[in-house]
TORLO-654831 format. One record per residue (C-alpha): chain; residue number from 1; residue in one letter; x, y, z. Coordinates in pm, 1 decimal. Example, Ala and Ser with C-alpha at 12.3 -4.5 7.8 and 13.67 -1.06 7.14 Angstrom:
<recs>
> A,1,A,1230.0,-450.0,780.0
> A,2,S,1367.0,-106.0,714.0
</recs>
This chain:
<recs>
> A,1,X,-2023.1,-1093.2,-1257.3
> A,2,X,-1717.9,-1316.7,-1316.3
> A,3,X,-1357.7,-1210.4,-1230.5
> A,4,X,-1175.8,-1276.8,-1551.3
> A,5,X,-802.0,-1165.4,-1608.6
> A,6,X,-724.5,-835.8,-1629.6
> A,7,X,-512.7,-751.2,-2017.8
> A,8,X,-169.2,-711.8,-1932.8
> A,9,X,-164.6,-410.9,-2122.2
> A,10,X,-428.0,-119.7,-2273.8
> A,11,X,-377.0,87.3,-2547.3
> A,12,X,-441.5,391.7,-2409.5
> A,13,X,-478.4,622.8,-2714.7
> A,14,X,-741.6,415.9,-2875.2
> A,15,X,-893.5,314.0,-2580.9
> A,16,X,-968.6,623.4,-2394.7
> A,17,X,-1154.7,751.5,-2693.7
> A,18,X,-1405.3,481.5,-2687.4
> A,19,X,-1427.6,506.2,-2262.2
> A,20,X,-1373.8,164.7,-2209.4
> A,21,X,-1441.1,-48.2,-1897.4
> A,22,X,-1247.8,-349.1,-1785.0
> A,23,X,-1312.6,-545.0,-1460.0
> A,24,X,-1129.3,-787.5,-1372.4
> A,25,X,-867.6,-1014.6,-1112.3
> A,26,X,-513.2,-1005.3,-1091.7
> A,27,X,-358.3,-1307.0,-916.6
> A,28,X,-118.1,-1180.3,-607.8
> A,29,X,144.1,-1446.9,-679.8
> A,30,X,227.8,-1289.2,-1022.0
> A,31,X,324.5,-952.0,-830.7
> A,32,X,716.5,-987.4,-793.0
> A,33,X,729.7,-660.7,-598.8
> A,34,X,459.9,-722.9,-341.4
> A,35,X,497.9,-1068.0,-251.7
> A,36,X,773.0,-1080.0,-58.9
> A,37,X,639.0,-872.6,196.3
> A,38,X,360.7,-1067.0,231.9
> A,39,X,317.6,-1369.9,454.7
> A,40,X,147.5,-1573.9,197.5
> A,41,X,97.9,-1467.2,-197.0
> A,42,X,-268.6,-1651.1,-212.3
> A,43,X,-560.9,-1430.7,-312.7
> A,44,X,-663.6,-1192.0,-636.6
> A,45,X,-674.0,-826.2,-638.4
> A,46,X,-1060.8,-766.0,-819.7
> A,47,X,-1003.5,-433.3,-1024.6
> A,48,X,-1234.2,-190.2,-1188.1
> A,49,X,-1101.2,14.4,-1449.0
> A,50,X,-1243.9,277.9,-1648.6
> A,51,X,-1049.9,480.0,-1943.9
> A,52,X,-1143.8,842.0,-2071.2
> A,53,X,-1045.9,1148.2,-2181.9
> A,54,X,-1121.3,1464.8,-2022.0
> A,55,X,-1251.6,1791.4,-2153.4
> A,56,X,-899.5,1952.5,-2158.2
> A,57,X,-788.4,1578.8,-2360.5
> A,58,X,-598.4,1422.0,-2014.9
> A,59,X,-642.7,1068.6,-2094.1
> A,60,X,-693.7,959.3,-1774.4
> A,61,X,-765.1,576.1,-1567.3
> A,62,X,-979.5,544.6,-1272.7
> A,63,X,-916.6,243.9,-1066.7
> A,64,X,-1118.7,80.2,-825.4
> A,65,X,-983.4,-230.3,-640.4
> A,66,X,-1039.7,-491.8,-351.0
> A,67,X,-838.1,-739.2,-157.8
> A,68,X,-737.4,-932.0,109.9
> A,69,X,-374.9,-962.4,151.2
> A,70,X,-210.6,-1233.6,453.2
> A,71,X,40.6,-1080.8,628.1
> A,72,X,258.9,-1165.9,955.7
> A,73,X,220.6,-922.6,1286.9
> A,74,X,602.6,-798.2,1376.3
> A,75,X,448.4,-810.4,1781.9
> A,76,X,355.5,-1193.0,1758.4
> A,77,X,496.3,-1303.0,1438.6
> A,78,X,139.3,-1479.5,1349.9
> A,79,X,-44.8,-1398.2,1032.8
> A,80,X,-318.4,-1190.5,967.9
> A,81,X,-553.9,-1065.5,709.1
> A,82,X,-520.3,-689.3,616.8
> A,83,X,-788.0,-578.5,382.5
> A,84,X,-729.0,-284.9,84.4
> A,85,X,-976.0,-79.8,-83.8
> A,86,X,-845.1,193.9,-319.8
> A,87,X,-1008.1,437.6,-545.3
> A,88,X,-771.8,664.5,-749.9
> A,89,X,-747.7,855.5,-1075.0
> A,90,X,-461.8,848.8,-1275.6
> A,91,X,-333.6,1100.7,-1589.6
> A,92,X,-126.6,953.9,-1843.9
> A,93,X,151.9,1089.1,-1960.3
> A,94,X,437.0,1075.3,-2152.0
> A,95,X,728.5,1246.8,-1994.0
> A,96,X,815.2,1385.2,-1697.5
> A,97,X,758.3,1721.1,-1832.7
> A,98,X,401.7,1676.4,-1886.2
> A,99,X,318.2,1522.1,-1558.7
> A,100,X,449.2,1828.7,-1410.5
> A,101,X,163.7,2021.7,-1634.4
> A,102,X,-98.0,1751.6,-1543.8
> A,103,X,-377.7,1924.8,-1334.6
> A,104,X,-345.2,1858.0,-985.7
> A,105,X,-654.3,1595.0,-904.9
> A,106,X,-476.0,1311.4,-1144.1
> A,107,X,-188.2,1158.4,-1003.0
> A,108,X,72.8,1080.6,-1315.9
> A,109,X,136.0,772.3,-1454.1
> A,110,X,425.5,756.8,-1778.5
> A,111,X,302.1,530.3,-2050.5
> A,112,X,549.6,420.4,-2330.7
> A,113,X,421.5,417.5,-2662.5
> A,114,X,84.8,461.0,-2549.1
> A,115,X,103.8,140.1,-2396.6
> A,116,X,-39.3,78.6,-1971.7
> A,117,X,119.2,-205.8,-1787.0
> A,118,X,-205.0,-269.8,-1587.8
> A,119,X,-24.8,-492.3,-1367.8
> A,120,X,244.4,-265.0,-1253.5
> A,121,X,30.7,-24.8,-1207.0
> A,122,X,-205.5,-174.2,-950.8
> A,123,X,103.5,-316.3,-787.7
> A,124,X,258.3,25.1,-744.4
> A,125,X,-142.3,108.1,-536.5
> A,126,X,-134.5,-187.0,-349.2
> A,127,X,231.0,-136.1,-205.8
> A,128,X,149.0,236.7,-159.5
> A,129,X,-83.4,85.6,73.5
> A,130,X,62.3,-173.7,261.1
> A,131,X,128.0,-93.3,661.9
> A,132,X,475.3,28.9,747.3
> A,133,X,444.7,-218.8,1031.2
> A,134,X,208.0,-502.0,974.2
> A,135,X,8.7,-604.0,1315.5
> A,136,X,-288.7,-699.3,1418.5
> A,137,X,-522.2,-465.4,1589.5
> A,138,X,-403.4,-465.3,1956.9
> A,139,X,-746.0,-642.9,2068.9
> A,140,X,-661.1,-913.1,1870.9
> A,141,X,-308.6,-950.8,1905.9
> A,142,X,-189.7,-1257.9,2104.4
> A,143,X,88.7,-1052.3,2255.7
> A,144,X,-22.7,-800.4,2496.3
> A,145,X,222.3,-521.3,2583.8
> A,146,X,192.8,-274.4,2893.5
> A,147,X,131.3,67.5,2822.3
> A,148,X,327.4,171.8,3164.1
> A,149,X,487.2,11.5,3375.2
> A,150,X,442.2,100.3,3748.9
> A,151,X,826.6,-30.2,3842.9
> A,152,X,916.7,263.0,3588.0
> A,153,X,873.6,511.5,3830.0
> A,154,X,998.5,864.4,3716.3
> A,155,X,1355.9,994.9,3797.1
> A,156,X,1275.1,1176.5,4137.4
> A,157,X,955.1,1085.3,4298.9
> A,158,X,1086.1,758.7,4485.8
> A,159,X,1432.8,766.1,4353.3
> A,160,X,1353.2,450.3,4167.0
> A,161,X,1371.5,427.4,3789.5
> A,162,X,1444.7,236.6,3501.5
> A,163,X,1824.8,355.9,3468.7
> A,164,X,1931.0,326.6,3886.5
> A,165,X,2142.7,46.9,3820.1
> A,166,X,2336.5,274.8,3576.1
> A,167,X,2406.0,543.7,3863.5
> A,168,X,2535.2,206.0,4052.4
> A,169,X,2777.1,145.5,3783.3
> A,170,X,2919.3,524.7,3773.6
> A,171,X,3226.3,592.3,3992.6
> A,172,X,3150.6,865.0,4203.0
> A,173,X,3378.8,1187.7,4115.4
> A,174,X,3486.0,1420.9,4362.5
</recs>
């Protein structure tokens, strides 16, 4: 199946009615939010996206979505590709006041007018689920940093340590 482009935006009062489908690609470059985090805005986010309405009348949007994002390791400063998959299920809303009411398995997303901004919205997933601290995996990491270092003796059991040459420095009260 081809990745066309996602509509920027879905009706979501006539469309959740009918249960309609979309799937689709998003280009990364277009996401002002994300990219600058990333070491490189190449790449598409593929998205599945299904409308509906509930038996209690939640209209509600499950997403599926894919990617591959480049990003740069903060141990060796090198890029690396960091792969997202996300599945979530989103209750539309209006106000604040009725996402506060929204049963507890949606998580709320305020429409205006009835109207979804697709593209925010995956944004919003994708940086949800970006790494606090990008690295690689430590196997694969060029830099390789000791878990303990045997000149770190502790405080006491050879009277070596890390912080001797700051009981050097003290004066010596009487």
């Amino acid at each position: 199946m081809k990745n066309l482009p996602l509509p920027q935006h879905i009706n979501m009062l006539r469309l959740s009615e009918h249960a309609a489908n979309f799937h689709g690609s998003l280009l990364i470059k277009d996401m002002q939010r994300l990219a600058p985090s990333l070491y490189s805005d190449e790449g598409a986010v593929i998205v599945d996206l299904s409308l509906g309405t509930d038996e209690e009348g939640t209209r509600f949007c499950r997403v599926q979505l894919k990617t591959d994002v480049i990003l740069q390791c903060q141990r060796c400063m090198e890029p690396f590709t960091y792969g997202i998959m996300s599945d979530f299920l989103h209750g539309m809303v209006s106000s604040e006041r009725e996402a506060e009411a929204l049963a507890t398995h949606y998580e709320p997303v305020i429409v205006q007018d009835g109207m979804l901004i697709v593209q925010d919205m995956i944004e919003d997933e994708l940086i949800l689920k970006m790494p606090i601290v990008p690295m690689h995996p430590d196997l694969e990491c060029k830099v390789k940093l000791p878990v303990v270092d045997a000149s770190w003796a502790k405080e006491g059991e050879d009277g070596q340590g890390p912080f001797k040459v700051l009981k050097l420095l003290k004066p010596e009260t009487k």
